[in-house]
C-alpha positions in Angstrom: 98.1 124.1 90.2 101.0 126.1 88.5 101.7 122.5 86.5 103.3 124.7 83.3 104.8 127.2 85.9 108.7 127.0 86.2 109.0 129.8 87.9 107.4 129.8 91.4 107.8 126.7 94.0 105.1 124.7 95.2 104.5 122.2 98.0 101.7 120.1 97.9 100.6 117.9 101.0 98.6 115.2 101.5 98.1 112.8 103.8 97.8 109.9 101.3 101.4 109.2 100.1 99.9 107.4 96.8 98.6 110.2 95.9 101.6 112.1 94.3 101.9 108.6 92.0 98.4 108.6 91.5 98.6 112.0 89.9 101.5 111.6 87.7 100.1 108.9 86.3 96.6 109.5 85.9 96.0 113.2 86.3 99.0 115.2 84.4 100.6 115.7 81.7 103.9 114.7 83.6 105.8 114.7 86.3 106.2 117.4 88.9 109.0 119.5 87.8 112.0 120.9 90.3 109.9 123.8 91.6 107.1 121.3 93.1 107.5 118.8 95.6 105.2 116.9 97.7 104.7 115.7 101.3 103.2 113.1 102.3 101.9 114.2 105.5 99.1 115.6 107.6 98.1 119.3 106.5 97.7 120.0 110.5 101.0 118.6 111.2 103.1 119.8 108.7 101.8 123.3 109.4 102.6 123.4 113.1 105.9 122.5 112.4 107.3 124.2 109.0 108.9 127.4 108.8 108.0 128.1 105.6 106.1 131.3 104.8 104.1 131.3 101.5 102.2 133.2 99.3 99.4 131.4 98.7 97.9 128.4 100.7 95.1 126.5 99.3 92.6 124.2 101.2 91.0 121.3 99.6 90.9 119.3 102.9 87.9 116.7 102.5 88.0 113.4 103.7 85.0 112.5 101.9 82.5 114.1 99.3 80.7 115.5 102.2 83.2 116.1 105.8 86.5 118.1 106.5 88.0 116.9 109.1 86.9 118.0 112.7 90.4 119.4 113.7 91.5 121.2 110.5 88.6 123.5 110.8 89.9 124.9 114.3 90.6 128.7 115.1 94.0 127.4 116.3 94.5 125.6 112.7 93.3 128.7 110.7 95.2 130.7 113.4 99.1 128.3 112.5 97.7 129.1 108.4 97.9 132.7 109.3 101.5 132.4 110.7 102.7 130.3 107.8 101.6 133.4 105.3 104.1 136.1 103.9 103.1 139.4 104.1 100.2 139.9 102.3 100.1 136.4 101.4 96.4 134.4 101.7 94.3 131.1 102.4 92.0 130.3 99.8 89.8 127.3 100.8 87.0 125.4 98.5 84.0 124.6 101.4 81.0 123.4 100.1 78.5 126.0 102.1 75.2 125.1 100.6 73.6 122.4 103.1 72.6 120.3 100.5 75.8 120.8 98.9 74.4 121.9 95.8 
């Protein structure tokens, strides 16, 4: 998201810290610019314990093609999401809802 975008700041977590390599390399068209940085880190984790309000948060939390982990679909954890929002602000998630994932 926002890769051409100069203007707002991003953070981007993941658990895997490989991952932000992994990208750069193989995924876009260069590295992440000033206004981006990544965390390697648990999304559960880093949420109870930031302080950072945001505009957007976006959930792409699978740990396989077909399961999200057990604990990041909590009320509590949508509940710390909510608190880590500005005014206004909102969590878009991608859930596959369809039980045969179609």
């Amino acid at each position: 998201f926002g890769q051409a975008d100069t203007k707002n700041n991003y953070t981007f977590i993941d658990i895997d810290p490989a991952l932000k390599d992994i990208s750069e390399t193989h995924m876009l068209s260069a590295p992440l610019g000033p206004n981006k940085k990544f965390i390697a880190e648990e999304a559960r984790g880093y949420i109870s314990r930031s302080t950072d309000l945001y505009n957007l948060i976006f959930l792409d939390i699978y740990q396989d093609i077909t399961g999200v982990p057990n604990h990041l679909v909590t009320g509590e954890f949508f509940e710390s999401l909510k608190n880590r929002l500005k005014p206004d602000g909102m969590v878009v998630g991608n859930f596959i809802a369809h039980p045969n994932f179609g």
